[in-house]
C-alpha positions in Angstrom: -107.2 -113.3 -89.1 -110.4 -115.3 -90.9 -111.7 -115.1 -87.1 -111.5 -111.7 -86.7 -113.1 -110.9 -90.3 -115.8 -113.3 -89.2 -116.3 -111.7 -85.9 -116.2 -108.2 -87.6 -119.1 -109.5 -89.9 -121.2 -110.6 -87.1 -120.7 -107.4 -85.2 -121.8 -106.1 -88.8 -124.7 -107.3 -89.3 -125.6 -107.4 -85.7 -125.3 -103.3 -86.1 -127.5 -103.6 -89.2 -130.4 -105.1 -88.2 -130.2 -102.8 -85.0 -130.0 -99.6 -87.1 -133.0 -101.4 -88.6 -135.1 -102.2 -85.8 -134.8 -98.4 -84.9 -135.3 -96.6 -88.5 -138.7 -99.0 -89.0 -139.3 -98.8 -85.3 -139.3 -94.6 -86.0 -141.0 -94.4 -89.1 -143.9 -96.9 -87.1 -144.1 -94.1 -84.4 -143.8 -91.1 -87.1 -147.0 -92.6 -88.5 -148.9 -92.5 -85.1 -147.5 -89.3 -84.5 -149.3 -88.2 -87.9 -152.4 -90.0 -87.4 -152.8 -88.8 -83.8 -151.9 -84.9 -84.8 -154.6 -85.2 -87.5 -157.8 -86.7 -85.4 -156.1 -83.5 -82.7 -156.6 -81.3 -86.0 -160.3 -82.8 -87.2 -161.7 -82.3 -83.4 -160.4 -78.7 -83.5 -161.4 -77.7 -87.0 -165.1 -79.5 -86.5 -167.7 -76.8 -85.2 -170.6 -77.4 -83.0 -172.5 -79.1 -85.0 -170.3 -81.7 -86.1 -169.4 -80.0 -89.5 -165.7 -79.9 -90.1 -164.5 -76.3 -91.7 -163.5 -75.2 -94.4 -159.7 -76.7 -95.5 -158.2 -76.3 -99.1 -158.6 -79.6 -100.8 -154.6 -80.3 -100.7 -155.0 -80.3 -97.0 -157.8 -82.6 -97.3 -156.5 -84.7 -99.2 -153.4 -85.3 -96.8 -156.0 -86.0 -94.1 -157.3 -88.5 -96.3 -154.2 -90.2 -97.0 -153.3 -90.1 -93.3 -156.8 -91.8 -92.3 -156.6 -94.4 -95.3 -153.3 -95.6 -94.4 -154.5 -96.2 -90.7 -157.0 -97.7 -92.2 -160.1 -95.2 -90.8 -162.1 -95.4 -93.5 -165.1 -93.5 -92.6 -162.4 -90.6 -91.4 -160.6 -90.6 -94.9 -164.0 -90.5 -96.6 -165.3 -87.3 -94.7 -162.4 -85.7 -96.5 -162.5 -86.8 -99.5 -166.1 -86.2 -99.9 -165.3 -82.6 -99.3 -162.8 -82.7 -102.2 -165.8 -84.0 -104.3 -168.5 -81.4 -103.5 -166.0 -78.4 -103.2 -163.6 -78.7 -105.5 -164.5 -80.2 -108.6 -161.9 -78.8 -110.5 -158.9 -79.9 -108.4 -156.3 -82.4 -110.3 -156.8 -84.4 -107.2 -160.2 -85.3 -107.8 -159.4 -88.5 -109.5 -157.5 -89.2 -106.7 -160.3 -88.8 -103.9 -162.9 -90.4 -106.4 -160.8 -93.4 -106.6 -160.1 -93.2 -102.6 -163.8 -93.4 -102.0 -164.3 -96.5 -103.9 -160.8 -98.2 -102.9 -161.8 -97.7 -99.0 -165.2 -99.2 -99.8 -163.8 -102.5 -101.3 -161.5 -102.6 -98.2 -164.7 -102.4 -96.1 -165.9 -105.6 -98.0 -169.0 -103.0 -99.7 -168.4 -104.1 -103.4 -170.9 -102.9 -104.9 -170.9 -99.6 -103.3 -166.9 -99.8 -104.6 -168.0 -100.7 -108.1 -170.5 -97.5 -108.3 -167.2 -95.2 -107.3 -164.8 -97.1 -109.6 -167.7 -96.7 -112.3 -167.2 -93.0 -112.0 -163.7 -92.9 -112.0 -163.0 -94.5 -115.3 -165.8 -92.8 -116.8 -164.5 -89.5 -115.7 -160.9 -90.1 -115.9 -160.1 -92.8 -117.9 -156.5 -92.1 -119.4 -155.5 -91.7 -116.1 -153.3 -93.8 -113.8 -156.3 -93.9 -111.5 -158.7 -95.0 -114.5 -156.9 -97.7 -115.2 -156.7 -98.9 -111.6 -160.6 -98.6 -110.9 -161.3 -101.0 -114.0 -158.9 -103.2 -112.6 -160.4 -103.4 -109.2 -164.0 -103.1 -110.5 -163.5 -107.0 -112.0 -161.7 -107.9 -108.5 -164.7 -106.5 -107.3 -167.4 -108.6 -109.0 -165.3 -111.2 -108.9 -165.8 -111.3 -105.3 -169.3 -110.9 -105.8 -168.9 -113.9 -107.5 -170.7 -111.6 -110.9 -168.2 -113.6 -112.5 -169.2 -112.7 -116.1 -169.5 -109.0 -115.0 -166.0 -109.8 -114.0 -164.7 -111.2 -117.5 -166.5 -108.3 -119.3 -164.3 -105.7 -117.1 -161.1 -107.5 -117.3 -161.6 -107.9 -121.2 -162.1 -104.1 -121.4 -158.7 -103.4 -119.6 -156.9 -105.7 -121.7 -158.4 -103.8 -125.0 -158.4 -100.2 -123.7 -154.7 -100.8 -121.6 -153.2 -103.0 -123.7 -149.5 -102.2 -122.2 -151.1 -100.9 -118.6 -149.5 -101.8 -115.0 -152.3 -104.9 -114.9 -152.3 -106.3 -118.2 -150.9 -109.6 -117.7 -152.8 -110.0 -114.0 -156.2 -108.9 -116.3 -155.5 -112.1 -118.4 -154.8 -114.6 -115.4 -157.9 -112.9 -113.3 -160.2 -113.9 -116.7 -158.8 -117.2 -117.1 -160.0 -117.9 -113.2 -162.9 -115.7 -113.4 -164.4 -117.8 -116.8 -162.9 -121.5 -114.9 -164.8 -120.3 -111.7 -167.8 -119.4 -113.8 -167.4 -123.0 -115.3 -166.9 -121.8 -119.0 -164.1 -124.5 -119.5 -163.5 -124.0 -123.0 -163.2 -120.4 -122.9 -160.6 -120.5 -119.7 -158.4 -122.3 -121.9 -158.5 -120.4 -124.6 -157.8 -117.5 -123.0 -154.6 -119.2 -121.2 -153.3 -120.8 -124.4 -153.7 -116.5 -125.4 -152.0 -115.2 -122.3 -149.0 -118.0 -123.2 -148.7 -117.0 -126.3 -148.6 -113.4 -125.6 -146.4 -113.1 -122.7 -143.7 -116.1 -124.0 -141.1 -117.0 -121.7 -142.2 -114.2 -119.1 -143.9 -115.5 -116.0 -147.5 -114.4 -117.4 -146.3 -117.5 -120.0 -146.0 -120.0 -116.9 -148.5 -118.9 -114.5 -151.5 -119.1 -117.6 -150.1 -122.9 -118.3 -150.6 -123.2 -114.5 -153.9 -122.4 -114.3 -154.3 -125.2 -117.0 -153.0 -127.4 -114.7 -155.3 -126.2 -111.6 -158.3 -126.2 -113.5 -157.9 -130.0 -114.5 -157.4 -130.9 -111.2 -160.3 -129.3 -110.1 -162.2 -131.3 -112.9 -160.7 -134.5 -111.6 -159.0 -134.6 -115.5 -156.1 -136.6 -113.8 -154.5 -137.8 -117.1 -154.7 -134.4 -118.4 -153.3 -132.5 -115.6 -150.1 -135.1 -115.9 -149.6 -134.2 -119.3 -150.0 -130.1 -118.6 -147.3 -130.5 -115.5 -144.8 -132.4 -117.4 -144.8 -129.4 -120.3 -144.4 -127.4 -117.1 -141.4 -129.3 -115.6 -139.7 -129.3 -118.9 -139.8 -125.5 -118.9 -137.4 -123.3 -117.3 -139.3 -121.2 -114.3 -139.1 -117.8 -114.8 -138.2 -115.3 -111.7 -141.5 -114.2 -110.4 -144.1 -117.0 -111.3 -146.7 -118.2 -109.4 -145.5 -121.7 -108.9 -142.5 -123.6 -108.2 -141.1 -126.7 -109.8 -142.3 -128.4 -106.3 -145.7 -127.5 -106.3 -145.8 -128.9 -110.1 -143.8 -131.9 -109.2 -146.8 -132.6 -106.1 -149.4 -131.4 -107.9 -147.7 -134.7 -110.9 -147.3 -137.1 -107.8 -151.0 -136.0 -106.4 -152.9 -136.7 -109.8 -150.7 -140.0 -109.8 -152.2 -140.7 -107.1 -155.3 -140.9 -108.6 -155.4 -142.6 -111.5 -154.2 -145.6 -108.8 -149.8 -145.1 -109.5 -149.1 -145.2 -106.1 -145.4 -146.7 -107.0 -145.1 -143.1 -109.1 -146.1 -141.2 -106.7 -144.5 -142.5 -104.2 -141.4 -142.0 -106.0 -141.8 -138.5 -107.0 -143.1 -137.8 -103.4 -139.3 -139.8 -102.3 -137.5 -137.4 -104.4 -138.2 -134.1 -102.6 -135.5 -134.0 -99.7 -135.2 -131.9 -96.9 -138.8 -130.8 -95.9 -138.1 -127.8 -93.9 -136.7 -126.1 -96.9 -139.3 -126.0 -98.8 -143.3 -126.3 -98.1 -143.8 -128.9 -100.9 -141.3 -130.7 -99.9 -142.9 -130.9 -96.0 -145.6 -131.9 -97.8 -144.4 -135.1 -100.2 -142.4 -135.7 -96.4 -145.8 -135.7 -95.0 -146.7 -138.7 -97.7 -143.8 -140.9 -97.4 -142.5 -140.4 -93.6 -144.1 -140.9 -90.1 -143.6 -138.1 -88.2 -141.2 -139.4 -86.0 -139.0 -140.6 -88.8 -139.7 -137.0 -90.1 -138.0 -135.5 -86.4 -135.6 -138.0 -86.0 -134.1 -137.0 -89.8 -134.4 -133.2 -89.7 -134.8 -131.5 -86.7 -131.1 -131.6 -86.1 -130.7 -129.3 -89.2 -132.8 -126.5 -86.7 -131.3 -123.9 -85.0 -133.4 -122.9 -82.1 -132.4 -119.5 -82.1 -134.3 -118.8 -85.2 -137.4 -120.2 -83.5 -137.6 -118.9 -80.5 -140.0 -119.1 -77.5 -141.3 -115.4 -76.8 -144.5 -114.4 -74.7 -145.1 -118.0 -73.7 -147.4 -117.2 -70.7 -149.6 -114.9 -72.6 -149.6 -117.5 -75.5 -150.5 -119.7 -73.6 -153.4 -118.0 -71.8 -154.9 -116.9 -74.9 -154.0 -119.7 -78.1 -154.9 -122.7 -75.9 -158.3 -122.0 -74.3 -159.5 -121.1 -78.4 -158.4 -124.1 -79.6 -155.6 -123.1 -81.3 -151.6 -124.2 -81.2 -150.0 -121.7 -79.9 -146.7 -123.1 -82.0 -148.5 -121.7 -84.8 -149.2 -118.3 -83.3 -145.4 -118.2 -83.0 -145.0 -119.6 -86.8 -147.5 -116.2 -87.5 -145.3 -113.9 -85.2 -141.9 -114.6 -87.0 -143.1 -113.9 -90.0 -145.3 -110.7 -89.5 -143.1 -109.0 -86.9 -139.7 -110.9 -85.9 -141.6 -110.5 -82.6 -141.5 -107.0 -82.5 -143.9 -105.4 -80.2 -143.4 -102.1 -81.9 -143.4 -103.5 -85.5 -145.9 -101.0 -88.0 -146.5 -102.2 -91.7 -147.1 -99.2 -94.5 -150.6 -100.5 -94.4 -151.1 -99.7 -90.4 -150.5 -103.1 -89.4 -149.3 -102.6 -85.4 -147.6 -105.2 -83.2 -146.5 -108.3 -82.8 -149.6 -109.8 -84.8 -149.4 -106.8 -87.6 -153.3 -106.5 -86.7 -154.8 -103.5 -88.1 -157.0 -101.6 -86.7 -160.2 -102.4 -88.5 -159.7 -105.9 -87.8 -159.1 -105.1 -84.2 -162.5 -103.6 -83.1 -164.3 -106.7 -84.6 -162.7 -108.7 -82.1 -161.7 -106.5 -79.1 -164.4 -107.0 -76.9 -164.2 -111.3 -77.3 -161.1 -110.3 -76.1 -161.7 -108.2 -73.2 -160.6 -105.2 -74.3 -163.8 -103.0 -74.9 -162.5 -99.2 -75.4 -159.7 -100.1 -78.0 -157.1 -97.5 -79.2 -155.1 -98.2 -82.3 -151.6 -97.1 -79.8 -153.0 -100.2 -77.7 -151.9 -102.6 -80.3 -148.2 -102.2 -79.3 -149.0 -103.9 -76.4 -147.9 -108.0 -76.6 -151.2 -108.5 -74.0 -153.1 -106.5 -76.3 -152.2 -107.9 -79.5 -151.5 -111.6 -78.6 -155.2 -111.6 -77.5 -156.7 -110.4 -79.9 -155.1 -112.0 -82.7 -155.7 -115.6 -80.7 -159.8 -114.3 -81.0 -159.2 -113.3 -84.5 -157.8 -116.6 -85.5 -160.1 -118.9 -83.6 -162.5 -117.4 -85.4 -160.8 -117.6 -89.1 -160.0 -121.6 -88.0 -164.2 -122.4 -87.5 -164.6 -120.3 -90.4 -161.7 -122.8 -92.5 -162.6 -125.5 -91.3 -159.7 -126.0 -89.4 -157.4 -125.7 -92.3 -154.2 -123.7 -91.0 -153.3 -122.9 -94.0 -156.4 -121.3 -94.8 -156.2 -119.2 -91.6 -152.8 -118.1 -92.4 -154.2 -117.0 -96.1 -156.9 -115.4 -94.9 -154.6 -113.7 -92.3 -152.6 -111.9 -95.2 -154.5 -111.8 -98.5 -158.5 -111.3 -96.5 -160.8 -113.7 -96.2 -163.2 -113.3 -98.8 -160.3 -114.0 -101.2 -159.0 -117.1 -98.9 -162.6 -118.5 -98.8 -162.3 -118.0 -102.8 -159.1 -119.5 -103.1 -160.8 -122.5 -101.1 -164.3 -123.3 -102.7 -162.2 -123.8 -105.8 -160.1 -125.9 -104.4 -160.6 -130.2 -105.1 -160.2 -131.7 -102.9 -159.9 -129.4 -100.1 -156.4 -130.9 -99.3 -153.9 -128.3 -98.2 -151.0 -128.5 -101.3 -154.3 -128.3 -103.8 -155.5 -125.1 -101.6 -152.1 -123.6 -101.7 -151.9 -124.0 -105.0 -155.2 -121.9 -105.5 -153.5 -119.1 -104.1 -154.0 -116.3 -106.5 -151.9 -113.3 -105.0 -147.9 -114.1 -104.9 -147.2 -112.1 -101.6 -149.9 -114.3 -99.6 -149.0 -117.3 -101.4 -145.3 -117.5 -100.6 -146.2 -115.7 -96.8 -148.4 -119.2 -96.5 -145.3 -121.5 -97.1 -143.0 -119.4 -95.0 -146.1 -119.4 -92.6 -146.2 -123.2 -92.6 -142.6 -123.9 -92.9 -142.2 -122.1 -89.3 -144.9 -124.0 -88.1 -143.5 -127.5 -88.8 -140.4 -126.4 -87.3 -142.1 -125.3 -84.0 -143.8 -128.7 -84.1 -140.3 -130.3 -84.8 -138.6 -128.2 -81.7 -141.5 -127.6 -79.3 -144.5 -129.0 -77.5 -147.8 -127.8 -77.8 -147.4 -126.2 -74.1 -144.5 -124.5 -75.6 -141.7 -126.7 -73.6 -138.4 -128.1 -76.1 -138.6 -132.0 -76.8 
């Protein structure tokens, strides 16, 4: 009986994740279908002279929305520019104001984002779309590195929103913004503040954190002991930025330091099974050859969940760049399952999830000169671009993978960020810089997969 109620759940869940593949595989191809009827729409509606007619400024801003979340920028201005100059009295303005400047940050124009963002809170500044162009103007300086201009704009959001959607990410963002501006005194202040305010909520942990990152940037090594073991002795709330691991290397890594290699060593000991967590693979990295490393864990693997897919076209394109091609694969898993058809809500396509603006910088490297978003379905396509796309993020990183695969999810002006205040440029202290949750735990899943391929595979793709 237990075998047929096991079999049953099996054929279960085999079901699900088919009835899956095809809902995400629909809505993917509902969004082409969209995107492709509205360019059909803009060429017909566009006279002569280039001039797109008259629409009403709902229809405009569908076009808009249709164009952003393909990520055509340019496209999803033209209409919203319309919006601005026709109809100034529309309740969407806010919205197409606030498009215009989010589209430019996207495009890496800060300041021309800033100047947009400007407008928006000055024009509509109890609104939903007030609040959030504040809140990107300081990530916008802040990637100017105006780091100042930053504090100044996150300080206003914090007085004018006290209880708005970004309130406790405006307090961590000035705590990093004043540390990477080297105000020291004032980070901490503001961290012992955002501790206080947000007690026992994750805001609480991740300020005391930031504490701890900032010593060991300053190569305080007694102090950054003392800061993790308040941290261990906490509870860690759902939804922080760090995990007890990361505190417990970040303890054994400023042992290090101050010359308790016996500490460390034990801390680094006490982590266990390195494929379960990145940490862990990390402290394994410290205390275990890599064989010893193999021979202990890669029997707990199942090769099914790592599988070998497009190995000839892997192979073509990773290892003539310079790149493993294991870790192409560790990249795949995570952003598609290997799907070919896969499409993210931001107009990520393929196997890869390359979208489309990152595609045309790196199409013709590739060989593939008259791009078309459709041809991103395409494993050939993708795999080949992606490869370019990453050779060139691992010369920009140094070589650092997990900087690549950073930079891969969260952009890389924020993984270059992430990195220059990062000391030593080691990878659990660059991890640990991470400042956006989603990329930071898609770089340990990243990783994770890619020390499993290692574990499994060759570096021509063949099982050890």
């Amino acid at each position: 009986m237990l075998s047929e109620i096991s079999k049953t759940g099996i054929s279960f869940i085999a079901l699900l994740f088919a009835v899956c593949f095809l809902v995400n595989t629909a809505a993917a191809q509902t969004s082409d279908a969209d995107l492709r009827a509205v360019i059909e729409s803009d060429r017909r509606d566009r006279a002569a002279n280039g001039i797109l007619a008259d629409l009403s400024a709902a229809e405009h801003l569908r076009r808009a929305d249709i164009y952003m979340a393909n990520r055509l920028f340019p496209a999803a201005r033209e209409h919203w520019q319309r919006v601005i100059e026709r109809f100034p009295d529309d309740p969407g303005l806010a919205r197409a104001l606030f498009g215009m400047g989010r589209s430019y940050m996207w495009e890496r124009d800060y300041s021309q984002a800033i100047e947009w963002f400007e407008r928006v809170l000055k024009d509509f500044p109890m609104t939903k779309e007030g609040r959030e162009a504040l809140a990107f103007t300081g990530a916008s300086f802040v990637r100017l590195s105006c780091h100042s201009d930053a504090v100044r704009a996150y300080q206003q959001y914090v007085t004018m929103f006290p209880d708005g959607e970004r309130v406790e990410s405006a307090y961590l963002n000035i705590i990093d913004a004043l540390r990477e501006d080297g105000r020291y005194a004032e980070a901490e202040k503001w961290a012992d503040m955002a501790a206080e305010r947000f007690a026992g909520k994750p805001t609480e942990y991740n300020a005391l954190h930031s504490k701890l990152r900032m010593e060991i940037f300053r190569q305080n090594w007694s102090r950054a002991i003392q800061i993790a073991d308040s941290l261990l002795a906490k509870p860690v709330p759902r939804g922080s930025m760090a995990s007890q691991d990361e505190v417990r290397f970040l303890r054994a890594f400023a042992l290090e330091r101050i010359k308790a290699p016996a500490a460390a060593a034990e801390i680094y000991s006490g982590f266990g099974n390195p494929l379960e967590s990145y940490f862990a693979g990390l402290a394994s990295d410290k205390v275990r050859s890599s064989e010893v490393s193999k021979t202990s864990y890669s029997g707990n693997l199942n090769q099914a969940d790592f599988p070998i897919l497009y190995r000839e076209i892997l192979l073509k394109n990773a290892t003539p760049r310079g790149i493993d091609p294991r870790f192409v694969l560790a990249i795949m898993k995570q952003e598609s399952v290997f799907k070919p058809t896969a499409k993210s809500p931001a107009g990520a396509r393929g196997l890869l999830q390359l979208v489309f603006d990152t595609a045309i910088k790196f199409n013709v490297k590739a060989g593939f000169p008259n791009l078309q978003p459709d041809d991103l379905y395409q494993p050939s396509v993708n795999i080949a671009i992606g490869c370019e796309y990453i050779r060139f993020l691992k010369d920009e990183f140094g070589g650092l993978y997990e900087g690549i695969a950073a930079s891969y999810n969260g952009g890389e002006d924020n993984a270059l960020r992430w990195l220059n205040r990062s000391e030593p440029k080691e990878p659990g202290i660059f991890v640990s810089e991470i400042g956006f949750a989603e990329t930071k735990n898609y770089v340990q899943k990243v990783m994770n997969n890619y020390r499993a391929y290692r574990l499994l595979y060759t570096e021509d793709l063949r099982k050890k």
